[in-house]
Structure formats: structure tokens, C-alpha cells
C-alpha positions in Angstrom: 27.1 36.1 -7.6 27.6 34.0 -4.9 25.4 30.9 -6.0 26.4 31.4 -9.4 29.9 30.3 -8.6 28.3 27.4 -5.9 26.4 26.3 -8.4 29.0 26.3 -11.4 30.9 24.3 -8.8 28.3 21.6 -8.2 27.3 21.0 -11.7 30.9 20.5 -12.5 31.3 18.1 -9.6 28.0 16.6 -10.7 29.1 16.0 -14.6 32.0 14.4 -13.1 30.7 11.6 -11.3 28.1 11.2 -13.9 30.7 11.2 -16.3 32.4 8.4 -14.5 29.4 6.6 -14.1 28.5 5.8 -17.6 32.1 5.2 -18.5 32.3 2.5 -16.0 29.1 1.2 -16.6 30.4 0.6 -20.5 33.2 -1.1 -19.0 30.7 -3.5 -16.7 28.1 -6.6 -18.0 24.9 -7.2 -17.6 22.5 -5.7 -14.4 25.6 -3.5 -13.3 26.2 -1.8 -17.0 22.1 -1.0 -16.4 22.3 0.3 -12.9 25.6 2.2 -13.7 23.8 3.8 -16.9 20.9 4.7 -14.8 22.6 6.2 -11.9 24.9 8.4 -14.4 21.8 9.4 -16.2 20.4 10.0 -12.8 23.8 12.4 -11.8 23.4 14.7 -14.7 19.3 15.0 -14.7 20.4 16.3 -11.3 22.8 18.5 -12.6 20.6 20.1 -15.0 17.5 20.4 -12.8 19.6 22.5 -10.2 20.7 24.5 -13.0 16.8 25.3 -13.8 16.3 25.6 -9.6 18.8 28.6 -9.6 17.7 30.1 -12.5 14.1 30.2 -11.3 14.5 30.8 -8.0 14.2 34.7 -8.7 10.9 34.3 -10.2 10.0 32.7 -6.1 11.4 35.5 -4.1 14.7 34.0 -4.1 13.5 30.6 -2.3 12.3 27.0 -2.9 9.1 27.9 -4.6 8.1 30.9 -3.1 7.7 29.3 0.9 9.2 32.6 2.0 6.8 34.5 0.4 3.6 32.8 1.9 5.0 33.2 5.5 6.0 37.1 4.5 1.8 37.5 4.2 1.0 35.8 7.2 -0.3 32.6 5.7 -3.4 35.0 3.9 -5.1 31.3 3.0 -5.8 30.9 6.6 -7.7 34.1 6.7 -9.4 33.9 3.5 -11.0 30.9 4.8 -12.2 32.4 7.8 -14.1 35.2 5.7 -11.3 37.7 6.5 -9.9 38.7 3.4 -6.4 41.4 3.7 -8.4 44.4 3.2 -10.6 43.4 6.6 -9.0 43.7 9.8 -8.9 40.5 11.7 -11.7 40.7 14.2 -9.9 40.3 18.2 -12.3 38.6 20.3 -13.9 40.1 23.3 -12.2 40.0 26.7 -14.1 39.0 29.4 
């Protein structure tokens, strides 16, 4: 519930300045009516992409793209390339 009401918040705060963005760049001539349209596109494509990060970070274990979830396994890639797959035991080496 928590980043459901940080993330309301930030959208909002996002749509705002974007908002005010393009209404200034209508205001504006030439390269700074461009560079304000693009910015204020910019703002909201940000808005709605952290939307879509919050509302698939469930699908990741709850974090940027699952980078919790690979460290939670011990980094299995490592010992699938070394032959050792997670139903072997990892093979200590002899002490001299």
C-alpha cells in the first residue's frame, strides 16, 4: 500500500511539470516550443512507465527485474557453467 500511495504521488508530481511543460512550450517560438514539447512529452512517458514498473514489479519478486531473485539462488548461472547443475553438490576441493 505503501508504494501505491508513493507512486500516486509521483505520477501526480510528474503530470504536473509535464503539464507545465507543454503549456509553456505553446507559449514559446521556434527551437524552445520544440525542446519544451519534447521534454513534456519526455515527463509524462516517465510517468507512465513507472506506473507499468510498479505494476510489474510483483511479477520480479518485488524488485527491478528480478536482481533479487538471481542473488536469492546463488548466481545458479555461475554453476551451470561449471557443469554443476542445483541438484549436484558443489564439489570442495581437496586440502592439502
Amino acid at each position: 500500500m505503501h508504494t501505491l500511495v508513493g507512486v500516486i504521488l509521483h505520477v501526480t508530481v510528474l503530470a504536473i511539470i509535464g503539464y507545465f511543460l507543454l503549456f509553456s512550450a505553446s507559449k514559446a517560438q521556434g527551437i524552445v516550443a520544440l525542446i519544451g514539447r519534447l521534454l513534456g512529452l519526455w515527463v509524462f512517458l516517465l510517468a507512465i512507465l513507472s506506473v507499468l514498473a510498479v505494476l510489474g514489479a510483483p511479477m520480479f519478486a518485488g524488485t527491478p527485474f528480478g536482481t533479487e531473485l538471481m542473488r536469492a539462488h546463488g548466481g545458479m548461472m555461475r554453476q551451470w557453467d561449471r557443469g554443476q547443475g542445483p541438484e549436484q553438490p558443489a564439489q570442495t576441493p581437496a586440502k592439502p
